[in-house]
RODO-2510 file (C-alpha; in nm, 4 decimals, decimal comma):
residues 373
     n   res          X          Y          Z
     1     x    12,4320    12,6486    16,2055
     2     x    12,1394    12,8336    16,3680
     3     x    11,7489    12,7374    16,2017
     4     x    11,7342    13,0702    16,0486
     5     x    12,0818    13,0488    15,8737
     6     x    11,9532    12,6956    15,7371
     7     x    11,6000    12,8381    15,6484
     8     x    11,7995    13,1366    15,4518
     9     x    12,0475    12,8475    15,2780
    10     x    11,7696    12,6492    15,1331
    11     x    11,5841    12,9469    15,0248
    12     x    11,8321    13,1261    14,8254
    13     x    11,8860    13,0203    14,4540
    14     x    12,1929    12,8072    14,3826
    15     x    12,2405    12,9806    14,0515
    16     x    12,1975    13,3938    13,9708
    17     x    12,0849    13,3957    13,6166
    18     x    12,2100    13,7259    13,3970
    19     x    12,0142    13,9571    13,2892
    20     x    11,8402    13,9564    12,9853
    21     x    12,0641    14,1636    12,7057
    22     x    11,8901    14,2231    12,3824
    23     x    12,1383    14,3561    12,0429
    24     x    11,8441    14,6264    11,9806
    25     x    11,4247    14,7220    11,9798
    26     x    11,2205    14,4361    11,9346
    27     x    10,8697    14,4105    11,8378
    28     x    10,6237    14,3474    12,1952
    29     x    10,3361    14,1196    12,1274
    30     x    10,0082    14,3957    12,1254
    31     x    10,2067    14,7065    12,0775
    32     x    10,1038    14,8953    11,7610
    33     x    10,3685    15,0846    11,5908
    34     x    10,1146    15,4061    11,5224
    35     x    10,4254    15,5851    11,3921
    36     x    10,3903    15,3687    11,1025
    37     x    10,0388    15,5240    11,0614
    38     x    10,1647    15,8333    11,0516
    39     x    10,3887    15,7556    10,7899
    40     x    10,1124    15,5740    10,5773
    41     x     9,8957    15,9091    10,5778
    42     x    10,2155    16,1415    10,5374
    43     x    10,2817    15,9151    10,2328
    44     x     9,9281    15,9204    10,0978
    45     x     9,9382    16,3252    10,1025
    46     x    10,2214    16,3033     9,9301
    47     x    10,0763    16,1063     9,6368
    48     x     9,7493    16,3461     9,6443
    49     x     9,9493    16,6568     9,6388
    50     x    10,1401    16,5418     9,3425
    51     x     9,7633    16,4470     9,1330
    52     x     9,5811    16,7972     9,2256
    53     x     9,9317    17,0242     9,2239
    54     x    10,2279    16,8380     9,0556
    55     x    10,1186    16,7084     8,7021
    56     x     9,8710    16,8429     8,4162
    57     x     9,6421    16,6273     8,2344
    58     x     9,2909    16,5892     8,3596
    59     x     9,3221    16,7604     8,6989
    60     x     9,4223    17,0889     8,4555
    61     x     9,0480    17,0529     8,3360
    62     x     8,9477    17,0433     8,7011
    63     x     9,1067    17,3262     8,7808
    64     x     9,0551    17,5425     8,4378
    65     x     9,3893    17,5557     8,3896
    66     x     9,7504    17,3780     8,4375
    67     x     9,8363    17,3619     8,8185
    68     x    10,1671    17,5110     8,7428
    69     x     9,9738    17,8097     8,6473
    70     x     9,7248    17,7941     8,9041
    71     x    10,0075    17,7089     9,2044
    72     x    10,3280    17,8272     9,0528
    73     x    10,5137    17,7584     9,3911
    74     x    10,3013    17,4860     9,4913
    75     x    10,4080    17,3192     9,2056
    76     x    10,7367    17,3425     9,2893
    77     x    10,7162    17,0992     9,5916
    78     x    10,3786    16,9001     9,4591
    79     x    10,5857    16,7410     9,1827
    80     x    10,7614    16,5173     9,4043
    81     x    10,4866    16,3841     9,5720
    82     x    10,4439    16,1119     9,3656
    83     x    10,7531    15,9820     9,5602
    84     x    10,4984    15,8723     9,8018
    85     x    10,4585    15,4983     9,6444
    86     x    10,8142    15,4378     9,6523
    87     x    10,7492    15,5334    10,0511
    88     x    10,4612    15,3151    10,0469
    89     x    10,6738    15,0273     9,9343
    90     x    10,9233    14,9829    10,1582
    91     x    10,6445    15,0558    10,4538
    92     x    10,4498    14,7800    10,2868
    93     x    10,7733    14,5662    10,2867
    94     x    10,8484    14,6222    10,6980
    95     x    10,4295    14,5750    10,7662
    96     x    10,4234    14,2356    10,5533
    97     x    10,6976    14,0999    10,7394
    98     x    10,5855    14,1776    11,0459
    99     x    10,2229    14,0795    11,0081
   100     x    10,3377    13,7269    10,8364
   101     x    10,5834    13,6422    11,1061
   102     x    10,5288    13,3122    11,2319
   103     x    10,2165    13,2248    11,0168
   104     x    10,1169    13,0041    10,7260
   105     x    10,0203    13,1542    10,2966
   106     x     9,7262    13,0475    10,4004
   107     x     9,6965    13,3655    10,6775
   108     x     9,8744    13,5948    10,4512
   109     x     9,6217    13,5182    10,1224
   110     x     9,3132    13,5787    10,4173
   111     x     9,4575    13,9101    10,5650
   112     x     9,4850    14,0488    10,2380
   113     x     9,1948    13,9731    10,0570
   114     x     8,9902    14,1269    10,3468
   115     x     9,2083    14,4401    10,4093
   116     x     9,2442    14,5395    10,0180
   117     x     8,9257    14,4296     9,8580
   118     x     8,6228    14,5762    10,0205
   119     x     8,7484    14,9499    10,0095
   120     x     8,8821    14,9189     9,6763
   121     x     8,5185    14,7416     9,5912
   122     x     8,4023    15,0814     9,6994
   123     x     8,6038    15,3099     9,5351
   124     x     8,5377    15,1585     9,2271
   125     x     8,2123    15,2189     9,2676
   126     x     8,2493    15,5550     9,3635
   127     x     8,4861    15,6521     9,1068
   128     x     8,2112    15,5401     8,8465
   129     x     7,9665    15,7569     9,0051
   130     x     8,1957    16,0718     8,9910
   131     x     8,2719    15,9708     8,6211
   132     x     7,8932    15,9751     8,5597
   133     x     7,7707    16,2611     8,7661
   134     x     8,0322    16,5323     8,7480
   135     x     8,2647    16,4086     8,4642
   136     x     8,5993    16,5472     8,4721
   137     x     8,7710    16,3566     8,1694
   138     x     8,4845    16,2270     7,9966
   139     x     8,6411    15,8651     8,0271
   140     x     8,3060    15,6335     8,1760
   141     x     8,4568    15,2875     8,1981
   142     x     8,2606    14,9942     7,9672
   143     x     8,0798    14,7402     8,1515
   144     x     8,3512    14,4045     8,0204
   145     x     8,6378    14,6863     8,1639
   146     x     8,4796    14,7356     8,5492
   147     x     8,4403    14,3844     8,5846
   148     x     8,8022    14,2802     8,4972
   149     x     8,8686    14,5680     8,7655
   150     x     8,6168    14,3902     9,0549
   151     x     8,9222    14,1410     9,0165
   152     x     9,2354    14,3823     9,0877
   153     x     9,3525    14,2114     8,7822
   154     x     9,3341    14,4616     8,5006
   155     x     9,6597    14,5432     8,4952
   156     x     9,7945    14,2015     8,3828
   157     x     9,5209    14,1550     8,1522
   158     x     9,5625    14,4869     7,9973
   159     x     9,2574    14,6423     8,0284
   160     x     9,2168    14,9989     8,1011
   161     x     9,1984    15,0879     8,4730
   162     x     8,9178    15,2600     8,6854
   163     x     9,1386    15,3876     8,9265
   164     x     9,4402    15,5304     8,8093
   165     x     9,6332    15,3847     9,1197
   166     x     9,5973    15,0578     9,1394
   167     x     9,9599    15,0122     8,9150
   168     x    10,0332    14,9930     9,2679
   169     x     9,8608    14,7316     9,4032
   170     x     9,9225    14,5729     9,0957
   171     x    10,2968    14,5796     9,2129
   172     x    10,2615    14,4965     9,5640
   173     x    10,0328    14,1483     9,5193
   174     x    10,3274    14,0696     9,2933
   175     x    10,5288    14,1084     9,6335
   176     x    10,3362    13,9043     9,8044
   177     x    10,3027    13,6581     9,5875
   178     x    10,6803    13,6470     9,5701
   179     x    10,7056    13,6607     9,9862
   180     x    10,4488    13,3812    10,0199
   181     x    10,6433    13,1021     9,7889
   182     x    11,0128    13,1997     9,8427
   183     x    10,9450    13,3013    10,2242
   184     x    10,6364    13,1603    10,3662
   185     x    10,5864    12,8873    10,2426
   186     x    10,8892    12,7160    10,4632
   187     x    10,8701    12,9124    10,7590
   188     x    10,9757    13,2338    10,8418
   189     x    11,2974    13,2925    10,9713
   190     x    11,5748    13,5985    11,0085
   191     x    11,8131    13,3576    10,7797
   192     x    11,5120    13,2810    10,5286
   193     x    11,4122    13,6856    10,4680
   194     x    11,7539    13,7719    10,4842
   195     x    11,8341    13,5297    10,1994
   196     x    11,5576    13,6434     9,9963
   197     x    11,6359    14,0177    10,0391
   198     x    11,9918    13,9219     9,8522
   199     x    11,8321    13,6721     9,5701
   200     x    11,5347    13,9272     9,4606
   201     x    11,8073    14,2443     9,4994
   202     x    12,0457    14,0504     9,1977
   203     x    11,6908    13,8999     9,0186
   204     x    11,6221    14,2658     9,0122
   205     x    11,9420    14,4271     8,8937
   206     x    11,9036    14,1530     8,6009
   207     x    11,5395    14,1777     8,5201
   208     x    11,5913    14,5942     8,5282
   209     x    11,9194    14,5532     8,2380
   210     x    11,7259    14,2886     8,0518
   211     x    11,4363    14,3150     7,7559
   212     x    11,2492    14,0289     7,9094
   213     x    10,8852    14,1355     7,9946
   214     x    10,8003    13,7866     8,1613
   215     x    11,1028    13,8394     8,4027
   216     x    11,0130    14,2195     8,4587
   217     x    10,6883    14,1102     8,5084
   218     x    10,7552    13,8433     8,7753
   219     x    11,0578    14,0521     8,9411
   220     x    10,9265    14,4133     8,9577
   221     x    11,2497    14,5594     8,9334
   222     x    11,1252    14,9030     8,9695
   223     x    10,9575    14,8073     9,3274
   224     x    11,1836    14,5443     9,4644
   225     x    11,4383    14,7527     9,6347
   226     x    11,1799    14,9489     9,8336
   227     x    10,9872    14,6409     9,9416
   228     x    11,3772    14,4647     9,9994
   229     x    11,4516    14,7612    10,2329
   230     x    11,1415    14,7802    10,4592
   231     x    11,1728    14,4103    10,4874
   232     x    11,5689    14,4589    10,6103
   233     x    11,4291    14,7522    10,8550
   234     x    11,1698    14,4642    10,9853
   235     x    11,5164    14,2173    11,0867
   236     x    11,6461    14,5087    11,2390
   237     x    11,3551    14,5797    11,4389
   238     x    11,3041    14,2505    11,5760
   239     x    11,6555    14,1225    11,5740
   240     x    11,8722    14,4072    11,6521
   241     x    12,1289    14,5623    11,4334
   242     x    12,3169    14,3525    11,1509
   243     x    12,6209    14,4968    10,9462
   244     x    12,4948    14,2575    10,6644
   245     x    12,0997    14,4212    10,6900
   246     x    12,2102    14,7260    10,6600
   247     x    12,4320    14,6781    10,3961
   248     x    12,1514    14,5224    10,2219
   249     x    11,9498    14,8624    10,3302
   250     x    12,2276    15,0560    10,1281
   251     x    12,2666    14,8357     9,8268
   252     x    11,9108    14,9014     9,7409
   253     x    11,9007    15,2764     9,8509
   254     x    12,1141    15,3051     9,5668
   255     x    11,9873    15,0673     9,3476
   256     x    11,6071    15,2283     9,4699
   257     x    11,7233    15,6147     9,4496
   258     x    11,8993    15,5260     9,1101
   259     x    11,6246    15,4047     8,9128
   260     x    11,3876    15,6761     9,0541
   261     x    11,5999    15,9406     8,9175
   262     x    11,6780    15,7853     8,5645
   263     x    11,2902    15,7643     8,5477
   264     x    11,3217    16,1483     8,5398
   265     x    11,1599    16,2820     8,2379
   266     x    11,3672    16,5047     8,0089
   267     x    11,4185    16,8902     8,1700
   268     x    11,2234    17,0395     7,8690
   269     x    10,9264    16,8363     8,0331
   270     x    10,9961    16,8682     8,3954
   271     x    11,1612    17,0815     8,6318
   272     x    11,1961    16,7704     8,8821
   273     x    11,5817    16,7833     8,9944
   274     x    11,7195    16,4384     9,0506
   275     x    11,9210    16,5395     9,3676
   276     x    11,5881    16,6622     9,5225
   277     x    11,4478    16,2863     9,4444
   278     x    11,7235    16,1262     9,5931
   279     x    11,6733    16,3524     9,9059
   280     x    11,2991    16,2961     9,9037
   281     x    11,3480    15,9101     9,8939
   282     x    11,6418    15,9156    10,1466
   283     x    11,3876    16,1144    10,4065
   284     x    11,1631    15,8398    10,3601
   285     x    11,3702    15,5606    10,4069
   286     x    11,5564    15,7300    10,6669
   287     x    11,2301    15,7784    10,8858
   288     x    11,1142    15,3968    10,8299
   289     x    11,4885    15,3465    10,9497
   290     x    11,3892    15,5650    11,2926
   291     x    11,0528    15,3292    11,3213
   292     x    11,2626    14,9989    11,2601
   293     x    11,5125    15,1262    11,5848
   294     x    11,2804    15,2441    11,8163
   295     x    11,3723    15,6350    11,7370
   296     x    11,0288    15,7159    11,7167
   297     x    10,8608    15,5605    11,9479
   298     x    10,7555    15,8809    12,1164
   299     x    10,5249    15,9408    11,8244
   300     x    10,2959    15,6890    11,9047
   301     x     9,9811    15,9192    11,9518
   302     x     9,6060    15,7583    11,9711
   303     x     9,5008    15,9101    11,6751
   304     x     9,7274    15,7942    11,3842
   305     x     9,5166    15,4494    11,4447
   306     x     9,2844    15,6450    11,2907
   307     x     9,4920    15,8245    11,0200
   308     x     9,6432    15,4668    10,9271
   309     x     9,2634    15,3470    10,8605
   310     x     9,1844    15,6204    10,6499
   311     x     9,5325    15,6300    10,4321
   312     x     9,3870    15,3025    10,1968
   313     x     9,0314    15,4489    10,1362
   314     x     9,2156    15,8154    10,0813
   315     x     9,4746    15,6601     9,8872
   316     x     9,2013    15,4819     9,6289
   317     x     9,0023    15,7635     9,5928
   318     x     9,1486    16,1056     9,5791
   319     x     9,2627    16,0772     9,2400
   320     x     8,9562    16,0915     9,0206
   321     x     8,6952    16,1526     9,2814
   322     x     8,8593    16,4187     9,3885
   323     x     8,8968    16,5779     9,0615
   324     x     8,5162    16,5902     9,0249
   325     x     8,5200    16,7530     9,3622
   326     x     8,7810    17,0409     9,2449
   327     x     8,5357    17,0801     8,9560
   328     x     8,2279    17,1481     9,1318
   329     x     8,4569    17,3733     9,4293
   330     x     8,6289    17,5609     9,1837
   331     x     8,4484    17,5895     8,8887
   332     x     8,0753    17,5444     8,9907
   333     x     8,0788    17,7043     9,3050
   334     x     8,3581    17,9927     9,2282
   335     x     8,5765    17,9196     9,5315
   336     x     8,9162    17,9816     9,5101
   337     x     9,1855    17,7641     9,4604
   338     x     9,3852    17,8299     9,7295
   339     x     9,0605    17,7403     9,9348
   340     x     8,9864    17,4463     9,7077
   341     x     9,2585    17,2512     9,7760
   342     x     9,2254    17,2041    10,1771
   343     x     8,8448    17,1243    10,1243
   344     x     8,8928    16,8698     9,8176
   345     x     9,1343    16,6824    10,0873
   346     x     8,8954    16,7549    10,3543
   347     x     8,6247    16,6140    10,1280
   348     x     8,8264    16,3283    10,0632
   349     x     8,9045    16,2548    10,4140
   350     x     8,5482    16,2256    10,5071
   351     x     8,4778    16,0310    10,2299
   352     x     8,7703    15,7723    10,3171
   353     x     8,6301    15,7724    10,6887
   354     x     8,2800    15,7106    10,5383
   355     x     8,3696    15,4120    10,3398
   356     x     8,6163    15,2624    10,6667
   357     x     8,3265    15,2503    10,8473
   358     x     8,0610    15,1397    10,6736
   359     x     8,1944    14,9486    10,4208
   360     x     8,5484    14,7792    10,5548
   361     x     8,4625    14,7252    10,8711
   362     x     8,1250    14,5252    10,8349
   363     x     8,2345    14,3474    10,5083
   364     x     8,6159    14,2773    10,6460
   365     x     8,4593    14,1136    10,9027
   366     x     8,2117    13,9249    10,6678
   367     x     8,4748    13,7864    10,4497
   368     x     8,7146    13,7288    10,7597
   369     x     8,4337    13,4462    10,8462
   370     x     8,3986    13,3303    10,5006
   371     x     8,7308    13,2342    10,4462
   372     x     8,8104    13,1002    10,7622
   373     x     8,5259    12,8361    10,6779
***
């Protein structure tokens, strides 16, 4: 054997190792799904469209008359934005997982009390002001009431809310709260989630057939399957596909879509079709389904970073605040209403930029340091 054969002999590897195969997307370290973003803002519109077009009540004040009068096709399609929490949910149930993986209740309690509290601190704030300056309903909160709010606690306490949609948040800190003991607190792994997917799917089928506020309370049967399903999509996304995921995807689709449309109020009330519910919800779910695989990847454009840090501020505010705002477009200033609309959301855009930068930004930082000490 020559020196070059031998050199060659000793340098090639004794052993070819396979290539890597994966069973579907997974999640790389510093990637940001923006598509999610997207989602988050889509949703959020959704949810405003429904409280200036879709319902009556104080908005008809706003507006000098009922929206179904002022936007009789509008209306048509508005009335199903409030569809938009149940799309909130399950994005909220993919996002927790993801953001949790691999770290303590500790991390979780921190990350959330810095990304929920300062902007709703603000919004409370500003919703006051509106109430005081350019009334709309007449309802000013008492002092005892906006202090119970400061806490995000009002809702268990019964006292009236501020902001009309924090029965939301009220909803997802019971998630988390259910997450962090029955998931976190061990560990988390595909077999622990997965487990708790099936356990709070059956805890709600028997908390939503049963008369027990305490266990309807702790449960939130009317939330669970949303939050179950974007926690299934997470698996998927970071595992690969699972016949038992997404059978747990389509047990609560049903369960999810079901409950939405027996929630339906009586057709001599509302127009709102159930089959157009279940094909609002299925849209939704089907496009967190797309994120989850990778199918829309190709959406992940610079700018819905910025879209997904306005959709919390927007979210808070566009409710009551921007009900003043419709009052002083519409009424004060004599614009019309099919120009009203665009700049109340425009108006509340800038106003949910304003508050992301200077009030979450240095103050999420602030209490970031706080609590890690």
């Amino acid at each position: 054997m020559t020196p070059t054969e031998m050199l060659s002999k000793r340098t090639m590897p004794t052993q070819v190792q396979p290539p890597l195969v994966t069973t579907g997307p997974r999640r790389l370290p510093g990637v940001r799904l923006r598509e999610l973003d997207g989602l988050r803002l889509l949703a959020a519109l959704m949810v405003c469209l429904y409280h200036y077009t879709g319902r009556d009540g104080p908005v008809a004040d706003a507006w000098g008359g009922s929206p179904r009068d002022v936007f009789p096709h509008l209306t048509q399609i508005g009335q199903y934005g409030s569809l938009g929490v149940q799309i909130f949910f399950v994005i909220s149930g993919f996002v927790i997982c993801m953001s949790s993986w691999g770290r303590s209740v500790g991390d979780l309690f921190r990350s959330r009390v810095v990304r929920l509290y300062p902007a709703y601190w603000a919004a409370l704030f500003l919703t006051v002001g509106a109430a005081v300056l350019l009334p709309v309903d007449g309802h000013i909160p008492r002092y005892a009431d906006f202090l119970v709010n400061l806490t995000m606690l009002q809702m268990p306490t019964d006292t009236p809310r501020v902001l009309g949609v924090c029965w939301t948040l009220w909803a997802e800190l019971r998630f988390y709260l259910l997450f962090a003991v029955f998931v976190l607190w061990k560990g988390t792994t595909k077999r622990r989630v997965t487990l708790f997917c099936g356990g709070w799917t059956v805890a709600a089928v028997i908390a939503q057939g049963s008369e027990n506020d305490i266990l309807n309370t702790l449960v939130v049967p009317d939330g669970a399957p949303y939050f179950v399903i974007g926690l299934a999509l997470y698996l998927i996304h970071r595992f690969g596909h699972d016949p038992a995921l997404w059978g747990v995807i389509a047990v609560n689709w049903a369960l999810g879509s079901g409950f939405a449309m027996q929630n339906v109020p009586a057709p001599s009330t509302s127009a709102r079709e159930p089959l157009i519910i279940l094909a609002v919800l299925t849209c939704g779910i089907g496009a967190m389904a797309l994120v989850a695989t990778g199918r829309l990847a190709f959406a992940r454009w610079r700018w819905l970073t910025v879209a997904g840090a306005l959709t919390y501020p927007f979210y808070l505010i566009h409710e009551h605040v921007g009900w003043s705002v419709i009052l002083v477009l519409r009424q004060h200033l004599n614009i019309p209403a099919a120009q009203t609309l665009p700049l109340t959301v425009a108006v509340m855009l800038l106003a949910a930029w304003l508050i992301h930068r200077l009030v979450e930004r240095p103050l999420t930082a602030y209490l970031r340091g706080l609590l890690r000490r």
